[in-house]
N, C-alpha and C positions, 0 to 999 in steps of 0.2 A: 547923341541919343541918350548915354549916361546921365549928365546935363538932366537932359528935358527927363526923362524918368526922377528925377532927385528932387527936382522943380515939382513936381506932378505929387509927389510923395511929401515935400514938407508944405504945400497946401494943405492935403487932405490932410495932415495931424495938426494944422495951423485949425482950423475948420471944425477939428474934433475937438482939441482944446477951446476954441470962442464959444461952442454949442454947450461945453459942459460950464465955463464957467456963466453964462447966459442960464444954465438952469437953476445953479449955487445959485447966485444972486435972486432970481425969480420967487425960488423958497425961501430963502431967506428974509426976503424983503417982504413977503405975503403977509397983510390984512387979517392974519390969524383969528378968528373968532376963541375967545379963551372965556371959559366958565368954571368959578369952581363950585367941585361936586362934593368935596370933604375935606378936613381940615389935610393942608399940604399938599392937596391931591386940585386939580386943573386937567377939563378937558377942553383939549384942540381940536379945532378943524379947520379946514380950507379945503375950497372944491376950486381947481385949476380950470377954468371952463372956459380957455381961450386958446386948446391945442399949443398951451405955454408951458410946459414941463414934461422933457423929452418928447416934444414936437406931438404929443397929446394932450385929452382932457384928462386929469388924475385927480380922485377926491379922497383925501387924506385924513383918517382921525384917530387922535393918541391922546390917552392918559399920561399924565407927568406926575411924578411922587416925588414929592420931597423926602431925602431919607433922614430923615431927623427929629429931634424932639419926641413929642405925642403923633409923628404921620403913620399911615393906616398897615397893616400886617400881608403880610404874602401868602397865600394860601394854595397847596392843588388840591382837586379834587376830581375822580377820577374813578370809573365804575367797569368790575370787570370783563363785565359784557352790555351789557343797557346801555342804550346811545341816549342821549339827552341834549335838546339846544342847551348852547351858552348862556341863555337867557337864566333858562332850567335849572342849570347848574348853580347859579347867582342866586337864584330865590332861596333854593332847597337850604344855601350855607350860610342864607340871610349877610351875604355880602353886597358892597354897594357898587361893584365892579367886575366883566371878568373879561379875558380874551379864550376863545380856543386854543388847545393844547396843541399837544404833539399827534402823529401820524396812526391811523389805527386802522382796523379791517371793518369795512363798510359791511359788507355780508356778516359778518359773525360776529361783529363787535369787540371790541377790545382795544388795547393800543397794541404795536406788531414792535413798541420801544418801550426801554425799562422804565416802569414807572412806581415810588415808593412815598406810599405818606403816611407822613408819623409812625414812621420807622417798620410798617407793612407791605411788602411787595404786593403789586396789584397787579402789574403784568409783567414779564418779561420780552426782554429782547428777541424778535423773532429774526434771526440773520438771513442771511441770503441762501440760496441753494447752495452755493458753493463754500458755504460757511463765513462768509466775506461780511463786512459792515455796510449797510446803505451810509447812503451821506448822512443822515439823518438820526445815524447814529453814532456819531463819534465828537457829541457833544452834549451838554449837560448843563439847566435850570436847578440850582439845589436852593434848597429853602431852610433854614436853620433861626429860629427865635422872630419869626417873620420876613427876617430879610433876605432877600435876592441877592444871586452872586450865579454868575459864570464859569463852567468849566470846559476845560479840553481834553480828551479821553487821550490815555499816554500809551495808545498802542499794545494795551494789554488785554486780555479773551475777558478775563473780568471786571475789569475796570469798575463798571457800573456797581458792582456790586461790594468792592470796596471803598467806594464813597460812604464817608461816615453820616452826612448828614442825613436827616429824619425824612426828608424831601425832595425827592429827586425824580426829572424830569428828561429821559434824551428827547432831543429835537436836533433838528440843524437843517442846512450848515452850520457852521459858525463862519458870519460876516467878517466879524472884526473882533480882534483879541488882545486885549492888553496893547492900544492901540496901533495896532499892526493889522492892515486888512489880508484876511485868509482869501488863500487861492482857491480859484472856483474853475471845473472844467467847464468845457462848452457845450455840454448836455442839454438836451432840450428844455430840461427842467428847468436849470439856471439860466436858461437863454433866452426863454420864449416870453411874454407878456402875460401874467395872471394875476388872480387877486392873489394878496401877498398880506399875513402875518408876521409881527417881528415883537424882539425886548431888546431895549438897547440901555444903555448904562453911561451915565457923565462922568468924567472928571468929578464931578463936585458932591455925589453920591445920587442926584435925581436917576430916577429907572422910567424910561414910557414902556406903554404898552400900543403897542399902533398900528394899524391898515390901511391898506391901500385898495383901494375898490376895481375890479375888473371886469372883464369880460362884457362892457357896456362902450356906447357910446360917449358918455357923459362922464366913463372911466375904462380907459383902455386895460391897466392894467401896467405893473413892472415887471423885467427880469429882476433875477438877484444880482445883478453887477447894477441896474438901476436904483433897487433898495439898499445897497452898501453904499450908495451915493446917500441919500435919502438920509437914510440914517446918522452917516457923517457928517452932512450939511446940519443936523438937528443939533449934532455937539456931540454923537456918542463916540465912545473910545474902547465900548465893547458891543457886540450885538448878537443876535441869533433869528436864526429863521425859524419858524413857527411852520406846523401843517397850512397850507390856505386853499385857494382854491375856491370851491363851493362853502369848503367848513369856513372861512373868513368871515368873524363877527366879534363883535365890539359891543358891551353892554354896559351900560349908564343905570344902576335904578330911577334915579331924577329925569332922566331923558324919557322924552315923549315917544310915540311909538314903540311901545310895551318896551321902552330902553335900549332897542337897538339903534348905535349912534351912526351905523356905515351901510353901505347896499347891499347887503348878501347876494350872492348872484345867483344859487341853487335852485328859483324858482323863475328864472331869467328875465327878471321885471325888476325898474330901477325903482326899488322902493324897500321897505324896513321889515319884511314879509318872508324874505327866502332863507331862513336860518336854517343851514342844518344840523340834524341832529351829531353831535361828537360821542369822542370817548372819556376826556378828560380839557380839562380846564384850567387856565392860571387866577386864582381868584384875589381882590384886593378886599379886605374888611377892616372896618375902625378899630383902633386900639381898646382894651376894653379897660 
């Protein structure tokens, strides 16, 4: 009986390991459709639409910045009650790029995590009733002379507020950190299939900015244990989760479709239509 239980069990991880590295391979190998939008900047896409990546259809698309030379500057932007599309938020700051930010209160607007630009608190951290940290808030987007950079919140009440830089953003989880991938409980949040927000970070200084499309036929949607995947397989070595959901949006100025490059799903129709309104934004604009 031992035996046959042991038998029974290193199938199924035999099974789990073939399935993931079948998905490695699948994205990796993919047809990428690549355009560039600005100097150093290149956007991706690829729509999975053969139920081939985690045994769904998933349509994928990310910005990639080169960090170097003349490439384009990091921007948030971010209002302290007015909700605005991503799109919105792009025209207003005459950038040529942005993704949705961090997590915020749909009813009254705001972000509900600390949010600072150019050296101005816009919102503050709103904790938990028990005075506890959402996942979401025990990591950090800072932005310092354009560039992007990663943080982990060190277990202290104000952490966020001793970050010196002029630009700072909580979100999270955090994926992957100094390439070590972060633990994730089995929450419904991390567990379940939605649309999905991320920035992840190379070895070589490149940053995307990227989505995943859900809550569709034509795109099921990941967990966060499937976008740590995702994002690993891309080459990143650090990562973070973004708000998504319904806020999940992607904007191209050069892209057609008023620039939205993914399917927002807020209006439940697979099309370039269902943005919704946020609280804040990661913005990408040329060097000047």
């Amino acid at each position: 009986m031992l035996k046959k239980t042991l038998f029974l069990l290193f199938i199924t991880f035999s099974n789990l390991a073939f399935a993931q590295n079948v998905d490695s391979i699948t994205l990796v190998n993919a047809k990428w459709h690549k355009q560039r939008v600005a100097p150093k900047t290149k956007l991706i896409t690829y729509h999975f639409d053969q139920k081939n990546l985690f045994l769904a259809n998933q349509n994928i698309s990310y910005v990639e910045v080169k960090n170097k030379g003349n490439s384009p500057v990091f921007e948030i932007s971010a209002s302290p009650k007015e909700l605005k599309t991503t799109p919105t938020f792009g025209k207003e700051n005459a950038a040529f790029a942005a993704i949705n930010g961090t997590f915020f209160d749909v009813k009254n607007g705001g972000s509900v995590d600390f949010v600072k630009v150019n050296g101005q608190v816009i919102n503050s951290t709103k904790l938990e009733k028990n005075n506890s940290r959402a996942r979401h808030q025990k990591a950090a987007l800072v932005i310092e002379n354009g560039k992007l950079a990663l943080k982990k919140w060190d277990n202290t009440s104000n952490w966020e507020e001793n970050l010196t830089e002029k630009n700072v953003m909580l979100s999270g989880p955090l994926l992957i950190f100094n390439q070590l991938d972060e633990a994730l409980d089995t929450s419904a949040f991390n567990r379940l299939r939605h649309p999905r927000s991320a920035i992840g970070i190379k070895p070589n200084g490149k940053i995307i900015l990227l989505t995943v499309d859900g809550r569709q036929e034509n795109s099921a949607g990941v967990s966060l244990f499937e976008l740590t995947k995702v994002m690993r397989w891309l080459g990143c070595t650090s990562a973070i989760n973004l708000d998504g959901g319904g806020s999940t949006t992607l904007w191209v100025s050069k892209a057609p479709e008023n620039g939205i490059v993914n399917y927002p799903s807020d209006n439940k129709k697979w099309d370039h239509e269902g943005a919704r309104k946020v609280a804040n934004v990661i913005l990408l604009k040329k060097k000047q």
